[in-house]
Backbone as JSON, one array per atom type, in Angstrom:
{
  "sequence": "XXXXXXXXXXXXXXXXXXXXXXXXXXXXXXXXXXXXXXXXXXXXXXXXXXXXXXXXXXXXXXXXXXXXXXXXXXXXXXXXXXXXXXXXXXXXXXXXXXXXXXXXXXXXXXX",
  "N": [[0.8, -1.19, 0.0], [0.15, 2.07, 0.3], [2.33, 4.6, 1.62], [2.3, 6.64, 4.73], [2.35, 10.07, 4.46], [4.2, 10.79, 6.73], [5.78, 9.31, 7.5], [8.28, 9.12, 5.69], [8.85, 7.89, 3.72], [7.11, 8.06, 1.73], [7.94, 9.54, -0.58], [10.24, 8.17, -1.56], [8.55, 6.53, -2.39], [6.42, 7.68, -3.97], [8.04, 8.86, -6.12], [9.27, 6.09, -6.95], [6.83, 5.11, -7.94], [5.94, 7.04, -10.46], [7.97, 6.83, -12.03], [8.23, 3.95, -12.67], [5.82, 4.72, -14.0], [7.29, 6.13, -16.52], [7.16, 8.67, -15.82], [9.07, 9.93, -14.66], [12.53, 10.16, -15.18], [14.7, 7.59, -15.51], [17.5, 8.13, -16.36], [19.4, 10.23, -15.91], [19.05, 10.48, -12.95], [18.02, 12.25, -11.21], [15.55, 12.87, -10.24], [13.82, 14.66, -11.7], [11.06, 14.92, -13.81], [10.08, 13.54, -16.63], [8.11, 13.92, -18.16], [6.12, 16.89, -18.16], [2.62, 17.82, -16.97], [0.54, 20.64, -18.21], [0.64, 22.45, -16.41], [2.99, 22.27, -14.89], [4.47, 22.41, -16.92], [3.92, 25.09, -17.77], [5.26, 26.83, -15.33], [7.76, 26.17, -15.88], [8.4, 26.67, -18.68], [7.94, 29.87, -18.02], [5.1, 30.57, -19.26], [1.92, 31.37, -20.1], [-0.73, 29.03, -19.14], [-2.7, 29.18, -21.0], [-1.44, 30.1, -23.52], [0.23, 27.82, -23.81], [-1.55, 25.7, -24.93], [-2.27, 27.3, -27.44], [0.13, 26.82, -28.42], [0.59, 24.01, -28.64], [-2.09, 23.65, -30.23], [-1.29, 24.7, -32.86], [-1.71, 25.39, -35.87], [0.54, 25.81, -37.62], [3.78, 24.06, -37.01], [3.4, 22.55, -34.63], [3.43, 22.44, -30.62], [5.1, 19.63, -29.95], [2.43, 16.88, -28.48], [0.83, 15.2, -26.37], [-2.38, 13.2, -24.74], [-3.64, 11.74, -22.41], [-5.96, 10.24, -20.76], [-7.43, 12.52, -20.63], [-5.17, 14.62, -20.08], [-3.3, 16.78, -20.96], [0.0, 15.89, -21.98], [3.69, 17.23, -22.22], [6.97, 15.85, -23.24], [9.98, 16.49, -21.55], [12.1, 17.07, -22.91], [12.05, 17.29, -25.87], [10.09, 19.54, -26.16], [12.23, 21.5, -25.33], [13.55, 20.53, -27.33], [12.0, 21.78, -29.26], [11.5, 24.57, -28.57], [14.34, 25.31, -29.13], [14.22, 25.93, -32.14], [13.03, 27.98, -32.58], [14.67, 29.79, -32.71], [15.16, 33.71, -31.95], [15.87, 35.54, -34.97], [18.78, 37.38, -35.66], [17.63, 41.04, -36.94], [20.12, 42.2, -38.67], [21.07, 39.71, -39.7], [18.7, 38.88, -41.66], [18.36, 38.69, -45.05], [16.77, 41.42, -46.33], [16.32, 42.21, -49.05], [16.57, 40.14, -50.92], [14.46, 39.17, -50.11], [11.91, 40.79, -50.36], [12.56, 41.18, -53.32], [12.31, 38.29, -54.44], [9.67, 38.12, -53.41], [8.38, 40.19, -55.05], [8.75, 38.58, -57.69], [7.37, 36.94, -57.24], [4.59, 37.37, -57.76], [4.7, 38.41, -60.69], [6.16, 40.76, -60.76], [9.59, 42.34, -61.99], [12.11, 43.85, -60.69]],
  "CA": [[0.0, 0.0, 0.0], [0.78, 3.64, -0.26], [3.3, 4.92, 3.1], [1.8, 7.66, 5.06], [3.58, 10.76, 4.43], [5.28, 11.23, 7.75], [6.87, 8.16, 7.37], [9.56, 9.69, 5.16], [9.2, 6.91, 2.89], [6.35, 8.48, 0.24], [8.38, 10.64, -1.24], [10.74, 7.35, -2.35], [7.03, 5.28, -2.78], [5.85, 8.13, -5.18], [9.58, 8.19, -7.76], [9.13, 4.26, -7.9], [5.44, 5.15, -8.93], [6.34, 8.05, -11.31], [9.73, 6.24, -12.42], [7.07, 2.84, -13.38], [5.4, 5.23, -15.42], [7.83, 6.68, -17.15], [7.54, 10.25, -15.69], [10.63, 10.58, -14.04], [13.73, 9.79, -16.13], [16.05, 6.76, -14.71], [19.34, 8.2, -17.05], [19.23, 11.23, -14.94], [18.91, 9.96, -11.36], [17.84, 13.55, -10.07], [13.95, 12.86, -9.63], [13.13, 15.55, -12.69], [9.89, 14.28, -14.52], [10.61, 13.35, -18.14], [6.93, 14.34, -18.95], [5.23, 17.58, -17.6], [1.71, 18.21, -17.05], [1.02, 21.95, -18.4], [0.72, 23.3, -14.72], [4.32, 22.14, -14.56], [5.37, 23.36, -18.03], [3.83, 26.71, -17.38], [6.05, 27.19, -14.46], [9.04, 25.68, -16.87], [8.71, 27.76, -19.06], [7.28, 30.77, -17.75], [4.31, 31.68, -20.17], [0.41, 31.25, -19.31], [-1.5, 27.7, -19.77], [-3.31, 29.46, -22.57], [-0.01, 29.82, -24.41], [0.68, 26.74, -23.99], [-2.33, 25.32, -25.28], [-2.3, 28.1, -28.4], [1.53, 26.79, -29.41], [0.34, 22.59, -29.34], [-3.33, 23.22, -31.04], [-1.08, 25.39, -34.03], [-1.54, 24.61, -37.38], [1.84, 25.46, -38.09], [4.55, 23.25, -36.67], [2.64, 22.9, -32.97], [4.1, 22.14, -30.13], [4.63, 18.11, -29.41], [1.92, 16.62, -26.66], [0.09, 13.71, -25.47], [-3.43, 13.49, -24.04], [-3.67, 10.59, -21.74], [-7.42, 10.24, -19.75], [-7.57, 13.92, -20.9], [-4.49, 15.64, -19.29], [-2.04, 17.09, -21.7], [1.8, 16.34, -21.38], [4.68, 17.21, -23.06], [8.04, 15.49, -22.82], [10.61, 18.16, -21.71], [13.01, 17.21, -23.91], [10.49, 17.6, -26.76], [9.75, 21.22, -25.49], [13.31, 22.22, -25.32], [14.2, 21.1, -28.54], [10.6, 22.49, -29.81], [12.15, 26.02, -28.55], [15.37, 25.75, -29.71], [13.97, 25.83, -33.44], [12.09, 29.43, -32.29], [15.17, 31.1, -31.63], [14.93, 34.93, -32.6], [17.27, 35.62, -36.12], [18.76, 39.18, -35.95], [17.63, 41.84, -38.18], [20.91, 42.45, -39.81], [21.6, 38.45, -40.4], [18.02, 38.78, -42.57], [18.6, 39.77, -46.7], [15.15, 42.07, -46.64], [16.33, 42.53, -50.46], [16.26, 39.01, -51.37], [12.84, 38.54, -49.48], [11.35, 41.31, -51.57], [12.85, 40.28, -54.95], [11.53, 36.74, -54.35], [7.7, 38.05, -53.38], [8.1, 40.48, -56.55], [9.54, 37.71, -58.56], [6.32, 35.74, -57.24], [3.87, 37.77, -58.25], [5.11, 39.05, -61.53], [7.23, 41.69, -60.93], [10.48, 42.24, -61.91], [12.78, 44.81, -60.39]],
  "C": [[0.85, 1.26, 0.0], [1.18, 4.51, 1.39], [2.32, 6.29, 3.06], [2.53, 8.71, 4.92], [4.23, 11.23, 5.3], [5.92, 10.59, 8.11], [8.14, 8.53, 6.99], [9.69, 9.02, 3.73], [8.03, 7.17, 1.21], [6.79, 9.06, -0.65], [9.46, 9.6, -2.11], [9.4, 6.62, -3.42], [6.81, 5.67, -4.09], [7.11, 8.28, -6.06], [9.24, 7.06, -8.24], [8.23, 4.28, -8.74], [5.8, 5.84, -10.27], [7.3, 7.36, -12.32], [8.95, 5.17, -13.6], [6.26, 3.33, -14.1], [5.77, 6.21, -16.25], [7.74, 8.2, -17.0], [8.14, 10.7, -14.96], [12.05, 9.7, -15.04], [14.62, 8.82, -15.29], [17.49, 7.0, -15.15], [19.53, 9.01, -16.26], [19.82, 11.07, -13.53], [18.25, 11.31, -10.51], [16.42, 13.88, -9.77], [13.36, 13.73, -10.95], [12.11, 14.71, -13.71], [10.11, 14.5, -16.3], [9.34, 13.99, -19.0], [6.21, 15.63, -18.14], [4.02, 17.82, -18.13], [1.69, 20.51, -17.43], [1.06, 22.42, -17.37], [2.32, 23.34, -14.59], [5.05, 22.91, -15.71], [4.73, 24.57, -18.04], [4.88, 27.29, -16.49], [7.57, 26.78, -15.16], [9.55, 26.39, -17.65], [8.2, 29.3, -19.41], [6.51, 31.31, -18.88], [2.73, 30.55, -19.84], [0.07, 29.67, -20.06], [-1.88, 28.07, -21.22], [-2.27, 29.49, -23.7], [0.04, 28.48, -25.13], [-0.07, 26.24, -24.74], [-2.6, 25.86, -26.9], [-0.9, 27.71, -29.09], [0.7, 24.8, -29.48], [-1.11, 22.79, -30.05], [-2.59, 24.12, -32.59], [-1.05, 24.69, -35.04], [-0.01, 24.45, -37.84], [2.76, 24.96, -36.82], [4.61, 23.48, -35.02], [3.71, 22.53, -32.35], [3.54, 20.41, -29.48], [3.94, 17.36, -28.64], [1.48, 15.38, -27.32], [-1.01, 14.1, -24.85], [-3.69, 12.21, -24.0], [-4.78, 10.69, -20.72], [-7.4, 11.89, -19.67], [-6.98, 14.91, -20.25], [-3.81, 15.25, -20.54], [-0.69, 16.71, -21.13], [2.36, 16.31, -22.45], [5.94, 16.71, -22.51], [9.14, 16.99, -22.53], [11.92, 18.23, -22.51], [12.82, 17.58, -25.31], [10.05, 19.4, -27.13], [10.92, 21.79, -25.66], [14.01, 22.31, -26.74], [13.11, 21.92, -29.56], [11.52, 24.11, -29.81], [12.96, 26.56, -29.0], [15.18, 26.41, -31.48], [12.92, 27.22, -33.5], [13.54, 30.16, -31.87], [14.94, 32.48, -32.7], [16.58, 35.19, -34.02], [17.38, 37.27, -35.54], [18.31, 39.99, -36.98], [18.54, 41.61, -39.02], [21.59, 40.69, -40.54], [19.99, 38.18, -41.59], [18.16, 39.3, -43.52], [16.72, 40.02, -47.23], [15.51, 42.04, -48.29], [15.84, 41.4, -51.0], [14.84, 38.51, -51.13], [11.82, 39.48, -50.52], [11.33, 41.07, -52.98], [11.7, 39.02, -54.93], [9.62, 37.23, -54.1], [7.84, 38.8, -54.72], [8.08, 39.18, -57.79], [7.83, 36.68, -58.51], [5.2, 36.06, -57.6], [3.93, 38.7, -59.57], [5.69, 40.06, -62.0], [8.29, 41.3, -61.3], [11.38, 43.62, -61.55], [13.74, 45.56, -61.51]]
}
C-alpha cells in the first residue's frame, strides 16, 4: 500500500510510482519528470496555460503533446528542442532585399 507521508518513505514510494510510469527519467537519477503536465510546463517555461495550449493546437509546426485520460503532457526534452527551433534571427543576419525580390519575382514583378 501507499506509506503515510510522515513516514519519510512516500516521497521514495511516489519516484518508484512516477519512475514505473515513465515520468521521471532513470538516465538522470535527479527525480526531474521526463513528462510535464502543463501546470508544470507553465512554471518551466514561464508563459500562461493558454499559451501553452495556443503553441500545441497550431496549425503550423505545434508544439509536441500527449493526451492521456484527458491531461495534456509534453516530454521536456520535446519542449526544449521544440524552442530551440524558435530562436529569434537578428535583423541584420536577414537579406530584406532578397525577401522582396523573391515576393516580386512571385507575383510578376520584376525589379
Amino acid at each position: 500500500g501507499r506509506p503515510k507521508k510522515k513516514e519519510g518513505g512516500y516521497q521514495v514510494w511516489r519516484n518508484k510510482r512516477l519512475s514505473e510510469r515513465g515520468l521521471i527519467s532513470n538516465q538522470s537519477g535527479s527525480g526531474d519528470p521526463e513528462w510535464l503536465d502543463l501546470r508544470r510546463l507553465e512554471a518551466y517555461a514561464c508563459v500562461s496555460e493558454r499559451t501553452l495550449r495556443d503553441w500545441i493546437h497550431s496549425p503550423v509546426n505545434p508544439l509536441p503533446a500527449v493526451r492521456v485520460r484527458g491531461k495534456i503532457m509534453v516530454r521536456k526534452s520535446e519542449f526544449d528542442r521544440w524552442m530551440e527551433h524558435h530562436r529569434i534571427t537578428a535583423l541584420g543576419a536577414v537579406d530584406l532585399d532578397a525577401i522582396v525580390e523573391s515576393v516580386l519575382e512571385g507575383i510578376g514583378h520584376v525589379r
